[in-house]
N, C-alpha and C positions, 0 to 999 in steps of 0.2 A: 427749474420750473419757470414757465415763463407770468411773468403780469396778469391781472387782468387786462383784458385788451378784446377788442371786438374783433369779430368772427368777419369783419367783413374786409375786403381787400385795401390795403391802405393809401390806394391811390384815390376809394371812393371817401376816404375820412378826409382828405389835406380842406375843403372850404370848413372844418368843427375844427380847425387847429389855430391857434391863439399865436402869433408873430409875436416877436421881444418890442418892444418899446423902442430902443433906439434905433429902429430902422423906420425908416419910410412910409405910412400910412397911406401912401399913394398905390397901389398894384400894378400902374405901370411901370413906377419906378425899377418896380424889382424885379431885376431877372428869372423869367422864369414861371411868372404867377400867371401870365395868360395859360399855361400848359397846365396849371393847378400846382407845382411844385413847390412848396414853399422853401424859404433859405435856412431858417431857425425855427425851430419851435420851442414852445413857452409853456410845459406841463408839464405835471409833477414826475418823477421817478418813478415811484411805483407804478405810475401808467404807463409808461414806458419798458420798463426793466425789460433788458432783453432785445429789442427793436433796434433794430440798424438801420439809417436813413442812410440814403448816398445823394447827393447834391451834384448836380451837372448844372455846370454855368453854359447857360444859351447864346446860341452866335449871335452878333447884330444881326445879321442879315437873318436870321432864322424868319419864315412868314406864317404869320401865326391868323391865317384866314381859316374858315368852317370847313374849307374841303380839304385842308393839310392836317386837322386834325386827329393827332393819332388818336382819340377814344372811340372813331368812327371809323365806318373800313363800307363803302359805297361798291354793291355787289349788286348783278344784274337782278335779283331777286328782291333786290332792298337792300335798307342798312343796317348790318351785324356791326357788335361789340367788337373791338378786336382785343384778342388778349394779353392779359397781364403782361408789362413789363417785367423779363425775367431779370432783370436788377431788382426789384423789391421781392420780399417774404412774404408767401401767403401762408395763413394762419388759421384759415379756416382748408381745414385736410379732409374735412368729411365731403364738405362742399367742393373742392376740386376732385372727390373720387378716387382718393391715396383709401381708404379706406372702405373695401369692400361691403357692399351694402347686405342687411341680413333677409335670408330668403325663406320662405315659409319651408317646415317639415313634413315632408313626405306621410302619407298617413302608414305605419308598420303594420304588416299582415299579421292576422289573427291564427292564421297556424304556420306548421314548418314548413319550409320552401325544399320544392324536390327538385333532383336534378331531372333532367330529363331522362338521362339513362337510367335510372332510378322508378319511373315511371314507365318508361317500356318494360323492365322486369316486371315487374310486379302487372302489368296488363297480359305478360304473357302468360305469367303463371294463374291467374284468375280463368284467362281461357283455352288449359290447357282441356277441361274437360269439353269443351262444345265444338275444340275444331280436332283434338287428339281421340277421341271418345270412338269406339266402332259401335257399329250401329243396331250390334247382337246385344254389347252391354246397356245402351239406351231404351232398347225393347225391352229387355228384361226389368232395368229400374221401374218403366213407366208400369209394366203390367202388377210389379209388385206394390203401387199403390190401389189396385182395384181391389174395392171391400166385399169379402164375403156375403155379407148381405146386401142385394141391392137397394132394401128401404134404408133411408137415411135422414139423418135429423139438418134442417134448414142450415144449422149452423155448420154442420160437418160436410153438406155439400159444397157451404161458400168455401171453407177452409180448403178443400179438396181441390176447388179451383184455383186459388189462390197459388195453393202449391206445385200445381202442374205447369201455372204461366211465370212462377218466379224461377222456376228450374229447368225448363227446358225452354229452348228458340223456336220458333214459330217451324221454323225447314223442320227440327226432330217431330214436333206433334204431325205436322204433314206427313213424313213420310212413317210415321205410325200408324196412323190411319188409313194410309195405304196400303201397308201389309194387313191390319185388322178391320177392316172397315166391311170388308165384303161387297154385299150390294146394298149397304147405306149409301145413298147420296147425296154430295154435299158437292160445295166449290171450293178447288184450290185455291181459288185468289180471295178465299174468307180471310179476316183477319183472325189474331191469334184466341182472341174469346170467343170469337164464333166458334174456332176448331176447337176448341176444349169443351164446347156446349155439347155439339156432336158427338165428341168421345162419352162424354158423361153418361147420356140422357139418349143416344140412338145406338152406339158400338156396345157402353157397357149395361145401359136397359135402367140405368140407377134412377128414383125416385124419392121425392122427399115426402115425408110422412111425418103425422102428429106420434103415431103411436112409440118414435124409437126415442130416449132417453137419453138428452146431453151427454149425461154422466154416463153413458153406457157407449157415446158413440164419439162424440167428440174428442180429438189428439190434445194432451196437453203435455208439457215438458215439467217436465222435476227435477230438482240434483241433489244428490246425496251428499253428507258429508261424512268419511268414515274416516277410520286411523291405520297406519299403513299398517299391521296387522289384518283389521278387517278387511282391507281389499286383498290382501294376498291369500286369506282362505276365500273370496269372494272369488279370486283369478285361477284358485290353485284346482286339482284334478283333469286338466288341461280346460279350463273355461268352461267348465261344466255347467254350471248354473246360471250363466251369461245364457248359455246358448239355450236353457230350457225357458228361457226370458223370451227370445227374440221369436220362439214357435210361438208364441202367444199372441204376437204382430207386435209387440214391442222392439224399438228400435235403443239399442243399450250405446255407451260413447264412456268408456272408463278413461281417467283422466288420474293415471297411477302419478305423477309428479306434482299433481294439485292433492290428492287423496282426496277426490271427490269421483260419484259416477252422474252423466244425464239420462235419462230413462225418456222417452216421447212414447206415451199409450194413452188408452183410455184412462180413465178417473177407478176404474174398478178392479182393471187389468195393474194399477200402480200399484192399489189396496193389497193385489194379491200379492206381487212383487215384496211389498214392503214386511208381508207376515211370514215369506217362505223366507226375505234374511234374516229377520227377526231369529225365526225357529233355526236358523243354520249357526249365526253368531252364538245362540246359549247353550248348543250342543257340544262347542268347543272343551275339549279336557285340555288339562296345560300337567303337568310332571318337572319340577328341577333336579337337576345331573349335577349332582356332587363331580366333578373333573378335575379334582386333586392328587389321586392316585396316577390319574391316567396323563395329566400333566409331566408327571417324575419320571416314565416310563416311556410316553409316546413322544409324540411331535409337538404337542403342546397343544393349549385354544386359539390361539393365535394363530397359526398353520392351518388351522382344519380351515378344507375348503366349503364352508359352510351356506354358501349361496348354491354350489351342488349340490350341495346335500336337501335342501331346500327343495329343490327341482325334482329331483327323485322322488324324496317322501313326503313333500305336501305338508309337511310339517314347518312351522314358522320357528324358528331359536332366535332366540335373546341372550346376548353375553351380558352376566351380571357382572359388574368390573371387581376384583382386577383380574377375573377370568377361572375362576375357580367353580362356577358353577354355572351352568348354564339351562333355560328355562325353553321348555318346550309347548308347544301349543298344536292342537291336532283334531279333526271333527272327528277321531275315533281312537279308540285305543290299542287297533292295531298298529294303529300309525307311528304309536310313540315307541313302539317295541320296535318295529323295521328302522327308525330314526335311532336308536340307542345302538344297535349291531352294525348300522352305515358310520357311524362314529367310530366306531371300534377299529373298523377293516380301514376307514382312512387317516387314524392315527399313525398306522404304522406297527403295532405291536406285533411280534413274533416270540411267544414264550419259548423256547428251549431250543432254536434254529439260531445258528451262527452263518456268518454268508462273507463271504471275502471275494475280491474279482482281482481276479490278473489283470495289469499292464503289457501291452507289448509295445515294446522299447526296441526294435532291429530297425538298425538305420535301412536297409535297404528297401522295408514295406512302408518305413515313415514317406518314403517321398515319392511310394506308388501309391499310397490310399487317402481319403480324403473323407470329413462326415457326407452319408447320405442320408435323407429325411423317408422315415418311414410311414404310412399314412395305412392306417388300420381302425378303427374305432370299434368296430363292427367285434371283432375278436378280441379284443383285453377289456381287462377289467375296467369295471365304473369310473375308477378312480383313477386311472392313464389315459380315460381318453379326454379328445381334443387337449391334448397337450402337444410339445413341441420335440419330439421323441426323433436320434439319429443315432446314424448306427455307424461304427470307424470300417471302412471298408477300400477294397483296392480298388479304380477307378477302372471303369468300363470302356475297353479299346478294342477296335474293331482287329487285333492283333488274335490268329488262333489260339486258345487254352495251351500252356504249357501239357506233357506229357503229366500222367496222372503217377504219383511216386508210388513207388513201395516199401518207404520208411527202411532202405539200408542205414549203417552209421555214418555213413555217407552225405546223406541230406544238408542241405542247409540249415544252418544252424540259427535257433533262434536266444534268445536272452528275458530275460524273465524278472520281473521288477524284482529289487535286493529284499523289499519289505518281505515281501511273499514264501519266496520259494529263497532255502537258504539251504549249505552243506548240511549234513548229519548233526554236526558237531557245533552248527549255528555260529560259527565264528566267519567266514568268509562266505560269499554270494559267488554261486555260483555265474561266470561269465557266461559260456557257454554252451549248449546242449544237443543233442540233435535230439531227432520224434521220439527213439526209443528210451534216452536217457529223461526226456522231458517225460513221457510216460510212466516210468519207474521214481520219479520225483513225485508226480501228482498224487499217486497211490501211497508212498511215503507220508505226505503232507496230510492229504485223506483220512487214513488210518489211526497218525497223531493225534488227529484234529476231534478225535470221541474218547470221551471220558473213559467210558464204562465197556471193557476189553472182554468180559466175558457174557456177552448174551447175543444172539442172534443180531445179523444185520444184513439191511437189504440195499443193495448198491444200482443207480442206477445211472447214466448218461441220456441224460435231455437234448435235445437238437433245438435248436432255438437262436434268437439274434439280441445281442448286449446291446441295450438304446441306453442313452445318457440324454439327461433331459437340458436342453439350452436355453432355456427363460432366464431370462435377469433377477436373479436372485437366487432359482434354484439351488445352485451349490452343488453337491456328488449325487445327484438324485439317480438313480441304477433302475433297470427294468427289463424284466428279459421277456423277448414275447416268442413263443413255439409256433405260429402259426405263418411259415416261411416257406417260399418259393419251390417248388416239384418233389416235395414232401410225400405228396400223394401219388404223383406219378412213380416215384421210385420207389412206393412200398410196395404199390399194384404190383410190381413185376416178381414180389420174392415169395416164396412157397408159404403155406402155413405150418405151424408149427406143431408136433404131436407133443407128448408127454414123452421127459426122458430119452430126447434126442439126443445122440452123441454127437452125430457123422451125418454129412450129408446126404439126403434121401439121393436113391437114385432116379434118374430119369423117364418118366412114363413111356412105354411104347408106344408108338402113334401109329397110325394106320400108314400104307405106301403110299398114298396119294395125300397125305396133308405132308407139308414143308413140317421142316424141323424146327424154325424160329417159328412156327405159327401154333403158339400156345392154346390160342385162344378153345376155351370149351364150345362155345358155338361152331367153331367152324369146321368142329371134329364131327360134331351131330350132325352138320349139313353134307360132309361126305360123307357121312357114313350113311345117312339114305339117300346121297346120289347113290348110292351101287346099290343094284336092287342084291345080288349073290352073299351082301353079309346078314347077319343072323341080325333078327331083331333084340338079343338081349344085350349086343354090346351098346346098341343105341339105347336100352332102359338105362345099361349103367351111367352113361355119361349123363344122360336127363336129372339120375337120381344125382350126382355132384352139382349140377345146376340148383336141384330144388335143397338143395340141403344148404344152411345156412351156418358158413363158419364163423361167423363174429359170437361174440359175448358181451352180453347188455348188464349194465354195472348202474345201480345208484350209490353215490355219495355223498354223505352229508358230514360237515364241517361242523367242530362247535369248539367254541371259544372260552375260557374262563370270564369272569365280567369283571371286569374291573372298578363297577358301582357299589359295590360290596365295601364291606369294615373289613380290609384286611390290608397289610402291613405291606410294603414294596417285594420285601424277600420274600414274603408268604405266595403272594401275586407272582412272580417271576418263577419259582416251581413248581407251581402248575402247567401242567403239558397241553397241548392241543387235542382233541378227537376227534378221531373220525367214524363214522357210520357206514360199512360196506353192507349191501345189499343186492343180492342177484334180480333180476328183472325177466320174468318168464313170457311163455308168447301173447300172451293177453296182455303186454307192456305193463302189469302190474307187480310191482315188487314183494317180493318172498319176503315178509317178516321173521319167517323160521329162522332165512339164511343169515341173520342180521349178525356183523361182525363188530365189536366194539373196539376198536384199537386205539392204543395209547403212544403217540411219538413221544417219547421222554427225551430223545434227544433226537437233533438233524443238522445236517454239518452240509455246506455246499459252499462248490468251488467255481467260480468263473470263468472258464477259457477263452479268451477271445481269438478268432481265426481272421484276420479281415483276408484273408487271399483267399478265402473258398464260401459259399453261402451261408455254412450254420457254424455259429460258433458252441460251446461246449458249458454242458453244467452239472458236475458230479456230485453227485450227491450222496450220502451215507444216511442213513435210517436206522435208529433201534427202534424197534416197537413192542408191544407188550398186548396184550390180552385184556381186557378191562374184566373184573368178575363181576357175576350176576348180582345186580340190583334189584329191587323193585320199581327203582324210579326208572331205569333203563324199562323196562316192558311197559310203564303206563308211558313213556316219550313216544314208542313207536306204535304204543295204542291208539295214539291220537293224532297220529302222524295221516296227511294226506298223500298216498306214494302210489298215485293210475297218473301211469305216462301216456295214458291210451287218446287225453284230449278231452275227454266225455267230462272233466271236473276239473278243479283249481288242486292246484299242489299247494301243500303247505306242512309247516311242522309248530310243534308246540314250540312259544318263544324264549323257555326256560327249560333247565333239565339240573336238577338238585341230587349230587351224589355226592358217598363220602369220599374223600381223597386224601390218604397221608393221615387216617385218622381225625379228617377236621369235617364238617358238613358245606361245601363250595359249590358255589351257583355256577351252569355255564352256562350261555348264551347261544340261541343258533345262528350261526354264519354264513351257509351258503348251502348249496346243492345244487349236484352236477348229474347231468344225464350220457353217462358214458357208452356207447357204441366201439368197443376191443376186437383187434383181427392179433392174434399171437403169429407173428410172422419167426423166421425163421434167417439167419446173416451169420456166413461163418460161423457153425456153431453155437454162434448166438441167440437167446431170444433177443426179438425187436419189436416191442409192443406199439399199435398203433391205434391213437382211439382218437372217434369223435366225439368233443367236448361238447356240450350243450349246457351253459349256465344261466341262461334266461335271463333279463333287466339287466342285472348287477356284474355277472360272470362274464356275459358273453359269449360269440361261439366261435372255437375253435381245432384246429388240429394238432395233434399232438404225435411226436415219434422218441424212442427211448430203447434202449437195450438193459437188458432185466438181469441182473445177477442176483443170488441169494444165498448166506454163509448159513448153515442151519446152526451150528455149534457157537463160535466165536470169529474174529475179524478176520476175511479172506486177506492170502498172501499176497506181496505188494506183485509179484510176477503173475497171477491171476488179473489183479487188478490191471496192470501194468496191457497187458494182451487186451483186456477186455478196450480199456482206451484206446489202443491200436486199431482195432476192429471197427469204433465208433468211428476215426479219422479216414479208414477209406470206405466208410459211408460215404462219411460226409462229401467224400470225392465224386459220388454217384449223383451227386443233385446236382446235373447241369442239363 
């Protein structure tokens, strides 16, 4: 650190500095002192410390006149300082400007700084509506603020202008009032209050008056603050109550992520608003679902797709943790019944049906087929659709179809997963098979695969495509849908079916002049009165084939055991399903006479998957049984709503209490189906084909199947064995 010492340069200190004594008191003796320099200096240390003097001995001859003076420097402008000898240390650094000087602080912005590009967004989006806007939906906003009445109160008319000049540009009221204006006259080159004056008070005829009531006329804003519960019955039956809001001239703005609503109406129009939720919130009934049973059995609480389920039935659920019960809320009490059996169907539960799907493992279709994504919602069930559903299939080449086989032993040979399909004797898996040995396997597998060997069973093969579900997470989720590619086309073409057909009918005679591929019933009536020479009753008869109607109209209805019930896992799992068969006469109203109660106690289906041909396969075995007369059975379809005819709502009671196994067990109702059946006729076969109609839940779809039925006990695996034969060169016929 250095001394104290002055700040100022030390050439200007040398006349305040103190010579030693033994030198010369004369100045000119000493070298040097006309230039100010002294030889020695005579002060303390401490004033010093640090300071380096250097000493230069002056030439004699040096001339020490006023204009040789170096503290002086004689410039055309005058006389400047000349500076510091850099032999001495200057000591003052602020003052030579080693030390930058401090500058005052910018004043900091009181808000964020935007970029520019930042700024261009956000102006474009501000005016997307005034330069993006067409000029049908500007018409239409402007016309829907004109008020039904045109007397109006002072304040509502200021507001009215207010809002027509903060929301539209000068050019929309112009050319508003060009299309509306008629023969009002006014000037385009008005400004934008004059044109709104004009609109008000000459287009729309509006006046102000004492006699209309603020509160009656004036717009004010409100918001609500509800709980997400209450917005979701406020949202639920597709915005029902929003929109008997906005008839009123209320402008509603639901803000489901704030759980609030804003409401803009009058002061009276709010009052009513606020008394019709009022009375909607306290009509709400709530029910908790014990789901401990259905937890052990089904998919769990945790799997149900519960925001579905939501959507469908308007019903609000709450999982009480850790999932065991679950709390329903509903503005009616139908509601929580169709939400209890929506539960049910997408649990997953299937009491007394077993279901396995074949693998196909052949190398040589692994590396010709590939998944494709099937896109149907319209036809499967509630609970498949919008899902992400593909089917294993052989890729699509512009190469012609192989010839269509006839299942010799010959065929190519396919392989069959070891799980599934196993020898007789279950010790080795069978390698490999061709169609007929793989068909004398299934019906094997089939037959095993039911318990109970002596009661009736009904056999059927489904046409249909194996979807596996590919979402992340999914796992082996399976689904089969029957509503597949020229299904309909190749049923049109096959005969219908009589009773007790063995053998194929023979072929109808056709007149000389119709071709012989030309089936068609039309085109036999149209020759037959081109020629005036044939009789008129062979044209009654083909008329009367026309007007006769060979389908058969079917309802069915589904019902379920409940699984809300005080009953036991084992108790629950023996209980069988039911069904409700019902004939449907020409009034589309269903025969209660004909009402079938049947019982599936057991159902057993198998998977075949095909990917080289369109449908793949699903056998199935059936026992069923006869339900006996109840009483509860005739008061269910007492109350049952069953006119297909349109003129009324369908519906069934939501519970049906019968004894079963000696015990008294609740069922639930599940579903119903509006079936449309042609009994067609395939190689000796019956080939049933119906349209489905399952409404909301079901869906609509088509359906094809070949019907077997053992009256006594289980058909022979070589009955069965054929019967699958038959289905495979179907299934050759869908192209």
């Amino acid at each position: 650190m250095l001394g104290r010492v002055s700040r100022r340069p030390l050439w200007r200190l040398a006349p305040q500095l103190r010579f030693n004594s033994s030198l010369s008191h004369d100045s000119k003796d000493i070298p040097g002192a006309g230039a100010g320099e002294p030889s020695q200096i005579d002060r303390p240390d401490s004033e010093l410390q640090g300071v380096s003097i250097h000493h230069e001995q002056a030439s004699p001859s040096e001339d020490h006149s006023d204009k040789n003076d170096g503290s002086k420097v004689y410039t055309p402008l005058g006389i400047a300082n000349q500076p510091p000898n850099k032999n001495y240390i200057i000591l003052g650094a602020d003052r030579a400007r080693l030390i930058p000087r401090k500058r005052p602080e910018a004043p900091k912005s009181l808000g964020k700084s935007l970029k520019v590009d930042v700024l261009e967004e956000q102006r474009k989006q501000l005016l997307v509506f005034k330069s993006e806007a067409p000029k049908e939906l500007v018409f239409t906003s402007i016309s829907s603020l004109k008020p039904f009445d045109p007397k109006l109160s002072k304040k509502r008319y200021e507001q009215l202008k207010m809002e027509l000049g903060r929301s539209y540009t000068v050019s929309q009221i112009r050319a508003f009032l060009a299309e509306k204006a008629g023969k009002v006259r006014y000037r385009k080159s008005d400004p934008k209050a004059k044109l709104i004056d004009v609109l008000l008070s000459k287009v729309w005829n509006l006046r102000v008056s004492d006699e209309v009531s603020e509160r009656s006329d004036v717009v004010v804003e409100r918001s609500i603050g509800l709980t997400r519960r209450e917005i979701f019955h406020v949202i639920s039956e597709s915005g029902k109550m929003p929109r008997n809001w906005t008839k009123s001239g209320a402008h509603v703005v639901i803000l489901a992520s704030e759980q609030r609503i804003i409401i803009r109406s009058t002061e009276n129009t709010f009052n009513w608003i606020m008394a019709e939720l009022h009375t909607k919130l306290e009509s709400i009934q709530s029910e908790t679902l014990d789901m401990r049973l259905l937890n052990k059995v089904g998919c769990g609480t945790k799997n149900l797709p519960l925001s579905k389920i939501q959507q469908l039935t308007d019903v609000y659920i709450e999982v009480i943790p850790p999932g065991n019960y679950l709390r329903l809320f509903a503005p009616r009490k139908g509601a929580l019944a169709t939400a209890k059996r929506v539960i049910l169907q997408a649990s997953g539960v299937k009491n007394g049906i077993q279901e396995e799907y074949l693998q196909e493992t052949s190398p040589e279709l692994a590396s010709t087929c590939d998944y494709a994504r099937v896109l149907d919602d319209d036809s499967v069930h509630w609970a498949n659709r919008s899902e992400s559903w593909w089917r294993w299939q052989a890729r699509r080449t512009k190469q012609p179809p192989l010839p269509h086989p006839s299942f010799p032993v010959t065929q190519p040979q396919r392989q069959i997963q070891e799980r599934v399909l196993s020898s007789p004797d279950g010790s080795t898996s069978i390698p490999a098979v061709g169609y007929q040995q793989l068909c004398h396997g299934l019906a094997q597998r089939l037959n095993r695969s039911l318990g109970q060997k002596d009661k009736p069973v009904a056999y059927t093969v489904t046409f249909g495509q194996i979807l596996r579900d590919h979402r992340e997470g999914a796992g082996d989720r399976m689904s089969f849908f029957t509503n597949i590619p020229f299904i309909t086309e190749a049923c049109s073409q096959l005969p219908f079916s009589e009773m007790d057909v063995a053998d194929d009918p023979e072929p109808a005679k056709l007149p000389e002049d119709v071709k012989e591929e030309d089936n068609d019933l039309w085109a036999q009536v149209l020759a037959l009165n081109a020629d005036e020479n044939q009789h008129s009753n062979e044209v009654s008869e083909l008329t009367k084939k026309l007007e006769t109607d060979n389908f058969t109209y079917f309802c069915q209805i589904k019902l379920s055991p409940s699984p809300y019930c005080d009953l036991t896992t084992e108790e629950f799992e023996k209980l069988p399903p039911i069904e409700v068969w019902l004939d449907i006469d020409n009034m589309k109203q269903a025969v209660k006479s004909s009402a079938r109660f049947i019982i599936a106690s057991e159902e057993s289906n198998i998977y075949v998957p095909l990917p080289d041909k369109v449908a793949d396969l699903r056998l199935t075995a059936t026992i069923q049984e006869i339900l006996p007369y109840q009483d509860s059975l005739a008061g269910f379809l007492r109350n049952s709503k069953l006119d297909f005819s349109g003129n009324s709502r369908l519906g069934c009671p939501a519970t049906l209490d019968i004894e079963m196994n000696g015990k008294k067990v609740q069922y639930l109702y599940d579903s119903m189906f509006f079936r449309r059946q042609a009994d067609l006729q395939f190689k000796n076969k019956i080939l049933l084909h119906s349209s489905v109609e399952g409404g909301l839940y079901g869906g609509k779809t088509n359906e094809a199947l070949l019907f077997h039925e053992s009256d006594k006990s289980l058909a022979n695996d070589e009955e069965l064995a054929e019967m699958f034969l038959r289905a495979l060169e179907f299934d050759d016929t869908l192209r």
